[in-house]
One Martini backbone bead per residue (centre of mass of N, CA, C, O) as a GRO file, in nm:
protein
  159
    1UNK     BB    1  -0.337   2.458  -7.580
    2UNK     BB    2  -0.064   2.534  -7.438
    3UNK     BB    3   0.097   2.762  -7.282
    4UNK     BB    4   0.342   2.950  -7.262
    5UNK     BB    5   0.637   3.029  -7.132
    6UNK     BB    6   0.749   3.316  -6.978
    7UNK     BB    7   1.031   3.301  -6.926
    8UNK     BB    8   1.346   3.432  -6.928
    9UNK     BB    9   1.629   3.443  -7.009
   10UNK     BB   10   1.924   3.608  -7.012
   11UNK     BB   11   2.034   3.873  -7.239
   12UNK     BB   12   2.336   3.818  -7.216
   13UNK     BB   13   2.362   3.551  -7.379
   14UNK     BB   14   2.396   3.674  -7.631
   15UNK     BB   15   2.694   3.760  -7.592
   16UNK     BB   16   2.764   3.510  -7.532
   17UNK     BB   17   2.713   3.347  -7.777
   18UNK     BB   18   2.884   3.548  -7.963
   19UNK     BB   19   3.164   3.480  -7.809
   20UNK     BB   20   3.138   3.183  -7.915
   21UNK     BB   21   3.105   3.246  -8.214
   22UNK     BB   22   3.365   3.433  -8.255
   23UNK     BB   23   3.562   3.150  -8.178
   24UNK     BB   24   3.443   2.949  -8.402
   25UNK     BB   25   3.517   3.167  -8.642
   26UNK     BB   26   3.828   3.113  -8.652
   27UNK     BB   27   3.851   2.885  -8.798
   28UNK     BB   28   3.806   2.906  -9.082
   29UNK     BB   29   3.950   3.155  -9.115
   30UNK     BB   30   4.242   2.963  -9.097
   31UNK     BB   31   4.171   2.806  -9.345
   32UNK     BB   32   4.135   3.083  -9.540
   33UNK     BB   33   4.454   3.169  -9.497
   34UNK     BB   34   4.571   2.921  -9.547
   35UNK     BB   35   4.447   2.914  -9.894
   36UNK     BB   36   4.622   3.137  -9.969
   37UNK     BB   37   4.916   3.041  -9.897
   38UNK     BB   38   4.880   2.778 -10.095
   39UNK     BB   39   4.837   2.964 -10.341
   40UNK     BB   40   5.121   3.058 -10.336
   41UNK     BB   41   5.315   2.844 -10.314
   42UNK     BB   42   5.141   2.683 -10.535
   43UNK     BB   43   5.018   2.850 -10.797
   44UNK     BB   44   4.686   2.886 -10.742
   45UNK     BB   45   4.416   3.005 -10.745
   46UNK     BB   46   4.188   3.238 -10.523
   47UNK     BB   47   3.939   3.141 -10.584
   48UNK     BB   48   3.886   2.958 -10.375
   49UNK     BB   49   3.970   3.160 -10.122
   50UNK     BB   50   3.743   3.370 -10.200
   51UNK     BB   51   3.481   3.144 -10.157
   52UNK     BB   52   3.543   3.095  -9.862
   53UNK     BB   53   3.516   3.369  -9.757
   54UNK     BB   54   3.270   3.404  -9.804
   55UNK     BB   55   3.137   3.232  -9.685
   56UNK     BB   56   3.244   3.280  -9.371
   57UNK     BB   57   3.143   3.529  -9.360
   58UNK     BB   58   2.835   3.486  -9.361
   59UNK     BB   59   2.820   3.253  -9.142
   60UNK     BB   60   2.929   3.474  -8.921
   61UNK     BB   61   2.708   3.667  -8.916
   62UNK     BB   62   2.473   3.478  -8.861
   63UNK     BB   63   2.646   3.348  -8.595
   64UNK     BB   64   2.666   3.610  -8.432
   65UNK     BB   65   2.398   3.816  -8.504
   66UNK     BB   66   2.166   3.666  -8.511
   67UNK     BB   67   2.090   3.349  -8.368
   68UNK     BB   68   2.102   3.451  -8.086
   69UNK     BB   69   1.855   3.618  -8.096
   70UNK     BB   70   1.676   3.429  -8.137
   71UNK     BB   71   1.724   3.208  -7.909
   72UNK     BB   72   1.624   3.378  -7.692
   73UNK     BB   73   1.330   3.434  -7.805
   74UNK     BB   74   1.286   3.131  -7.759
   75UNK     BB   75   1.343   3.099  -7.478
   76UNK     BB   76   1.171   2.912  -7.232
   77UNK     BB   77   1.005   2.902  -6.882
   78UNK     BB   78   0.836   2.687  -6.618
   79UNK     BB   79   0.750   2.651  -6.297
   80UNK     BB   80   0.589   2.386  -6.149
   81UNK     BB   81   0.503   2.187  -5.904
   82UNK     BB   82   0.448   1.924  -6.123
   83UNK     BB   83   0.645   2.065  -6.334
   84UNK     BB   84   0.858   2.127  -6.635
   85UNK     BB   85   0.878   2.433  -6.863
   86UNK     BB   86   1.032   2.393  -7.198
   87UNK     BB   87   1.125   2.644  -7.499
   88UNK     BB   88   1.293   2.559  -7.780
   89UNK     BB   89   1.386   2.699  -8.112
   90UNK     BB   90   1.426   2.734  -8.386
   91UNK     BB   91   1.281   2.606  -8.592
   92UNK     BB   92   1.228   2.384  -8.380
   93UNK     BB   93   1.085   2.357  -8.171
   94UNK     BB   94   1.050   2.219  -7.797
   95UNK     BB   95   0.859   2.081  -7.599
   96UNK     BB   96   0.901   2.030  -7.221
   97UNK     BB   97   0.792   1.790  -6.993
   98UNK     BB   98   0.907   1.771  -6.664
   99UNK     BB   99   0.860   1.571  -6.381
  100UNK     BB  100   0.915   1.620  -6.074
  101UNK     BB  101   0.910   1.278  -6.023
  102UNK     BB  102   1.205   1.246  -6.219
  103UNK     BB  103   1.380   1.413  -6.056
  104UNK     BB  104   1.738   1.337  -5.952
  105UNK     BB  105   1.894   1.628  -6.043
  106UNK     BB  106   2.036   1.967  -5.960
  107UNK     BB  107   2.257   2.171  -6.167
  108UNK     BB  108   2.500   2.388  -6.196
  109UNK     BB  109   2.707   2.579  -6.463
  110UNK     BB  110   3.034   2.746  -6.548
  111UNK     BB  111   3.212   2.897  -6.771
  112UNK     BB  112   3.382   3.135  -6.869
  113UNK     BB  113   3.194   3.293  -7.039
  114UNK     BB  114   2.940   3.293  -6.839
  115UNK     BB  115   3.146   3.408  -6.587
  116UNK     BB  116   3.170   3.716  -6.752
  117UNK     BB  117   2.819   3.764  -6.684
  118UNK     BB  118   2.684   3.601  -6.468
  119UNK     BB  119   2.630   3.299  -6.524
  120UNK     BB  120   2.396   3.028  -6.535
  121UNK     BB  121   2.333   2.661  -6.580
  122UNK     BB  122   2.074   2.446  -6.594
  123UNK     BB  123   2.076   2.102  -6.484
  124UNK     BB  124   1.794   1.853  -6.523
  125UNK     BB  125   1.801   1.483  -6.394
  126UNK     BB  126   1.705   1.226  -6.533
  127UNK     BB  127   1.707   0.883  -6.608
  128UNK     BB  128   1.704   0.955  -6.934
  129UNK     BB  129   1.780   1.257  -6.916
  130UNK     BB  130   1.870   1.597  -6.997
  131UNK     BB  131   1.838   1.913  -6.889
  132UNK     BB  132   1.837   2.286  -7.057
  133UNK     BB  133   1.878   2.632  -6.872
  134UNK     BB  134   2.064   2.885  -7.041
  135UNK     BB  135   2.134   3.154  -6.907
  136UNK     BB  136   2.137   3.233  -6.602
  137UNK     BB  137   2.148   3.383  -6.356
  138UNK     BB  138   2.305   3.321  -6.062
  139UNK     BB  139   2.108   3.333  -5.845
  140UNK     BB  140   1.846   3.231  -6.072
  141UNK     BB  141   1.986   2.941  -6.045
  142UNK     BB  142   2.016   2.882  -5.733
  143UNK     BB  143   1.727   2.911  -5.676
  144UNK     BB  144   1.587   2.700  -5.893
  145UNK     BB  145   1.789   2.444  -5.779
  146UNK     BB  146   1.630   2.465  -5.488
  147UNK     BB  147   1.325   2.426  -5.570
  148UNK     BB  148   1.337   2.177  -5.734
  149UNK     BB  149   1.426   2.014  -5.523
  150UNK     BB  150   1.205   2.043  -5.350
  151UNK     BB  151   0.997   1.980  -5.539
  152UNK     BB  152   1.095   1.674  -5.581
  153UNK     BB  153   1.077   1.599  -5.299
  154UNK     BB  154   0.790   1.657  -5.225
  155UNK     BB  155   0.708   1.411  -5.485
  156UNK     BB  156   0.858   1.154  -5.321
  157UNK     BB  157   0.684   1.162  -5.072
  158UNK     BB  158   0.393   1.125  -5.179
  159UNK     BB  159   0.473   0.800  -5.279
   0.00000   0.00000   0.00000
């Protein structure tokens, strides 16, 4: 079996990710807000609205604090001449092998929350699908959208 892939992107992603769960996070706590002014309103239990609060602070806690840092440990990548070896994946491991030779363009970009970082992604598209390598500081990802351009034109000149 194939050795895993070294390259790790930025560790900033994690405050990004966690930034952007933390905004995601506000819609149920809204929901949960909402319910409880309905509860008041229309006098029915508070027990459902204090059930969706658990429920809320629970699922936010997941996904701000612990989700973002598993993700982060298994994001890996590395450029090899003929190919990108891409692997990322709480549960689902993926493991993706994309032949220089199929790649057709490589874009970066970058949101909001990853320009307040200082970050940007990489996407690499091929006839077939894109892929996506995020949260690379933003040299590391201009140089790397650089290189890959490069060695896809001269594998595309080989043939």
């Amino acid at each position: 079996m194939r050795q895993s892939p070294k390259e790790r992107i930025a560790e900033d992603a994690i405050k990004a990710w966690q930034l952007n769960a933390t905004l995601m996070a506000l819609i149920p706590l809204i929901v949960t807000i909402t319910l409880f002014v309905l509860a008041n309103i229309f006098s029915f239990s508070y027990w459902y609205a204090i059930g969706l609060l658990v429920v809320t602070i629970v699922e936010s806690i997941i996904t701000i604090f612990l989700i973002p840092k598993i993700r982060w440990n298994r994001w890996r990548y590395q450029i090899y001449d003929q190919e990108i070896y891409i692997q990322h994946g709480i549960i689902i491991v993926t493991r993706t092998l994309v032949p220089m030779i199929r790649v057709q363009h490589v874009d970066t970009k970058q949101g909001p929350i990853l320009k307040r970082y200082g970050l940007s992604s990489l996407t690499i598209s091929t006839a077939a699908t894109t892929h996506e390598i995020p949260a690379l500081l933003e040299e590391e990802a201009s140089a790397l959208r650089d290189q890959i351009s490069e060695l896809a034109r001269v594998e595309q000149d080989d043939v």
